[in-house]
C-alpha positions as a LaTeX table, in Angstrom:
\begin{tabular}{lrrr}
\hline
Residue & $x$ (\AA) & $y$ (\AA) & $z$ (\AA) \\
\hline
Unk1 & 0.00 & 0.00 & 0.00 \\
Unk2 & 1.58 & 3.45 & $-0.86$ \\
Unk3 & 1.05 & 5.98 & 1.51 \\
Unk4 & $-0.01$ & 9.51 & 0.07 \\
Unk5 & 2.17 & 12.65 & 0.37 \\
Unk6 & 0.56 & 15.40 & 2.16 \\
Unk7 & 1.44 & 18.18 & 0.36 \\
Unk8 & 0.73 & 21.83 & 1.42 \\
Unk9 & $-1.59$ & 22.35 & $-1.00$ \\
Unk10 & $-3.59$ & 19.34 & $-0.66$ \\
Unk11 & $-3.03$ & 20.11 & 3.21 \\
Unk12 & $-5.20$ & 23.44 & 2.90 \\
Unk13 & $-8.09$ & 22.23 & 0.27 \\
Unk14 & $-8.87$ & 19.50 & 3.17 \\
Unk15 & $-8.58$ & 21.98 & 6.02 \\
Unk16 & $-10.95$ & 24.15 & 3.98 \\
Unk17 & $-13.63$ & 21.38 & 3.72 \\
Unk18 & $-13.23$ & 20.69 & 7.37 \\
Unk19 & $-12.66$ & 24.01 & 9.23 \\
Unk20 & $-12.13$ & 23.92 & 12.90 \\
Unk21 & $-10.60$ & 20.42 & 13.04 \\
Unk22 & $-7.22$ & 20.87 & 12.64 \\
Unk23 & $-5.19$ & 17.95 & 10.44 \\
Unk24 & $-2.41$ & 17.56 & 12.70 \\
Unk25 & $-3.70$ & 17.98 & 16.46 \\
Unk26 & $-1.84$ & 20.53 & 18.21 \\
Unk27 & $-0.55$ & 19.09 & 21.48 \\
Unk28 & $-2.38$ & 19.65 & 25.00 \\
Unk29 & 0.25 & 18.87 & 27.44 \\
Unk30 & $-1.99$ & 16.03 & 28.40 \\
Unk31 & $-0.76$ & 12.79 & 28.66 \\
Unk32 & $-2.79$ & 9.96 & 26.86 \\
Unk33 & $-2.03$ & 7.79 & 30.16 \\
Unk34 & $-4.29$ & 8.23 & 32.89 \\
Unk35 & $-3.60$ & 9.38 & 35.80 \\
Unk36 & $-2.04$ & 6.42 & 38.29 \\
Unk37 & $-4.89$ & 4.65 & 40.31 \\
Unk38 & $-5.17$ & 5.77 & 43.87 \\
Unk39 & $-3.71$ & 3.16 & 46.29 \\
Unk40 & $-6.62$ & 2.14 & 48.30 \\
Unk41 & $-5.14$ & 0.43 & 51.07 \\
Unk42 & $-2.34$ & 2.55 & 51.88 \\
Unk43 & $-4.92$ & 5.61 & 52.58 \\
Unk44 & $-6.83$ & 2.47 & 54.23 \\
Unk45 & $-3.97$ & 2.11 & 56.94 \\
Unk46 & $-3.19$ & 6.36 & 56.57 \\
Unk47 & $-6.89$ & 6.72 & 57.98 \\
Unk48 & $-6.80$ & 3.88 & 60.37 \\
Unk49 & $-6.11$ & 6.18 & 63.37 \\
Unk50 & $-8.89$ & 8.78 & 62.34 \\
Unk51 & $-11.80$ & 6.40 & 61.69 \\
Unk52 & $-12.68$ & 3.86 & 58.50 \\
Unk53 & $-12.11$ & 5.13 & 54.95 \\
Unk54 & $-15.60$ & 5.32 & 53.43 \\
Unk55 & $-14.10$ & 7.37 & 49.78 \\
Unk56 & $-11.72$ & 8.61 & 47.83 \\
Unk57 & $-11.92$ & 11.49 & 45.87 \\
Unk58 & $-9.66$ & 13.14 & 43.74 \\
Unk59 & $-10.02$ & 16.84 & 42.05 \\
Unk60 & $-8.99$ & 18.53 & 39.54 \\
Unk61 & $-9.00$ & 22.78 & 39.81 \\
Unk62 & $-8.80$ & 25.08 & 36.87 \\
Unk63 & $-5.33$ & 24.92 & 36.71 \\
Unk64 & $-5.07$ & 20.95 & 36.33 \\
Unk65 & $-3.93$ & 20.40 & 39.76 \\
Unk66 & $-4.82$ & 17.37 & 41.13 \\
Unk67 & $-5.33$ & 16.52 & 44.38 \\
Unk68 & $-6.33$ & 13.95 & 46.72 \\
Unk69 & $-9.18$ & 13.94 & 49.75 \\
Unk70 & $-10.25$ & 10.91 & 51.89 \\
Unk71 & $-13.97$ & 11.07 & 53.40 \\
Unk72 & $-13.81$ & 9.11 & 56.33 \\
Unk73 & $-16.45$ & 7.31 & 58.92 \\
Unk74 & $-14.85$ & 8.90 & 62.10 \\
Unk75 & $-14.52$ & 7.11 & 65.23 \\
Unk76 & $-16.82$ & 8.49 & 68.29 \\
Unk77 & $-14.58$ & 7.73 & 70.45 \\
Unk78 & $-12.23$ & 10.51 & 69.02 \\
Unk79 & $-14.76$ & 13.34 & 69.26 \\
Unk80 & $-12.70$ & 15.29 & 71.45 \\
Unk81 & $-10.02$ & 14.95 & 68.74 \\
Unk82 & $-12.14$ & 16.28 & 66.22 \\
Unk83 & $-13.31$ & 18.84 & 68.58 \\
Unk84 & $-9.92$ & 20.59 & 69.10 \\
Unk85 & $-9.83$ & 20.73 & 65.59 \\
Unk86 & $-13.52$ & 22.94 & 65.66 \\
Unk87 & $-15.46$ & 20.03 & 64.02 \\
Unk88 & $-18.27$ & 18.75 & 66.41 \\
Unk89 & $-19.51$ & 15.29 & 65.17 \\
Unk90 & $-23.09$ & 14.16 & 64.69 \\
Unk91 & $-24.73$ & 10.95 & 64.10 \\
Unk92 & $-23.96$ & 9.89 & 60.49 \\
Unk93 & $-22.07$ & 12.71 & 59.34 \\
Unk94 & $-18.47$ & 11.82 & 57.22 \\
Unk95 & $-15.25$ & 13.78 & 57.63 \\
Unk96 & $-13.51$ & 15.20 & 54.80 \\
Unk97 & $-9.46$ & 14.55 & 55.01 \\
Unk98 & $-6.86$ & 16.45 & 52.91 \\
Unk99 & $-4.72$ & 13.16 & 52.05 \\
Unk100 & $-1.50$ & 15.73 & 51.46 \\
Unk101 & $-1.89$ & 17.33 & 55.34 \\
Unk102 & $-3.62$ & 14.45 & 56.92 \\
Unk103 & $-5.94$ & 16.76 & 58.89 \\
Unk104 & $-10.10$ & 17.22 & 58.94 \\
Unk105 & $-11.06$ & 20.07 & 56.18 \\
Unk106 & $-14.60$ & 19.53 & 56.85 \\
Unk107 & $-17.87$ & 17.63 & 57.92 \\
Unk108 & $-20.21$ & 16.07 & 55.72 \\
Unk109 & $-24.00$ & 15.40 & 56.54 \\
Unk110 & $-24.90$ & 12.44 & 53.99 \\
Unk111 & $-28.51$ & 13.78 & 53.41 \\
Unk112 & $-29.29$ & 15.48 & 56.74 \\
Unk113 & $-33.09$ & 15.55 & 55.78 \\
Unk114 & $-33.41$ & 11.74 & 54.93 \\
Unk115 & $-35.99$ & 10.69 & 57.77 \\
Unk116 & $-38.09$ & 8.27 & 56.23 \\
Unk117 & $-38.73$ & 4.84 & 57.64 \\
Unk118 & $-38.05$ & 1.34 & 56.52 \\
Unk119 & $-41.41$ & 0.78 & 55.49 \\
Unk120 & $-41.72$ & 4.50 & 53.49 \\
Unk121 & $-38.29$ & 4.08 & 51.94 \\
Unk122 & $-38.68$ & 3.37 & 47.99 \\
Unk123 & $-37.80$ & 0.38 & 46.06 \\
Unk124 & $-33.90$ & 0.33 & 45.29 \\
Unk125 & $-34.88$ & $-0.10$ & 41.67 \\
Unk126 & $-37.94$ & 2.53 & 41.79 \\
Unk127 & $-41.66$ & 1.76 & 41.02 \\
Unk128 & $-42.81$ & $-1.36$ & 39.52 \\
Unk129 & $-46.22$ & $-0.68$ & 38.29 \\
Unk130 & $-46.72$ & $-4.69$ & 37.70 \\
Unk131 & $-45.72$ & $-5.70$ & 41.61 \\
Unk132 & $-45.89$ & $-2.67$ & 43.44 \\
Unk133 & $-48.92$ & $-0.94$ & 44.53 \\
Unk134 & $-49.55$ & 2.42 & 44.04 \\
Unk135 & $-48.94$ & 4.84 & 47.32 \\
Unk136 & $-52.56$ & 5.87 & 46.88 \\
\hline
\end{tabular}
């Protein structure tokens, strides 16, 4: 198979059929890798002492940094931890962990206004007008 010469010419009567997609892709600074997978159970054993790891996030600002946050189940019995820190903990809520610092950026109340029962809570794949009856 012979492989066609680009020339400029022929270059610009395709760009000119096609405008806005450049021929030759300009490059982003982006790598085509991904980024390398979090290690789960070394921020496991990092958040051992502060509660059980629930999450981990990872964020990405305007300005492509990346970084890395744990949410964590905290441990009641290191409230008073917590509460040097100013974070007061309350039944259900999650802490957010910078992984870089180590230290509590913030609580988070799962749904604070979820109150409904067992026997109000909806299907977990939603209405089934065949098997379930209707609420009224």
């Amino acid at each position: 198979m012979e492989k066609a010469n680009m020339t400029r010419a022929m270059r610009d009567f395709i760009q000119s059929t096609l405008p806005g997609f450049p021929m030759i892709p300009e490059p982003s600074g982006r790598l085509l890798r991904g980024p390398a997978p979090v290690d789960r159970e070394r921020a496991r054993a990092a958040c051992e002492p502060m509660g059980v790891l629930t999450t981990v996030v990872v964020t990405e600002d305007a300005n492509k940094r990346r970084r890395t946050w744990y949410i964590v189940d905290p441990d009641p019995s290191l409230a008073h931890h917590y509460a040097a820190q100013g974070f007061e903990l309350v039944d259900g809520c999650k802490v957010l962990i910078d992984a870089e610092a180590m230290r509590p950026v913030a609580l988070i109340d799962l749904d604070p206004g979820a109150t409904v029962s067992e026997a109000e809570a909806p299907a977990p794949c939603g209405f089934n007008p065949y098997w379930d009856l209707s609420p009224t």
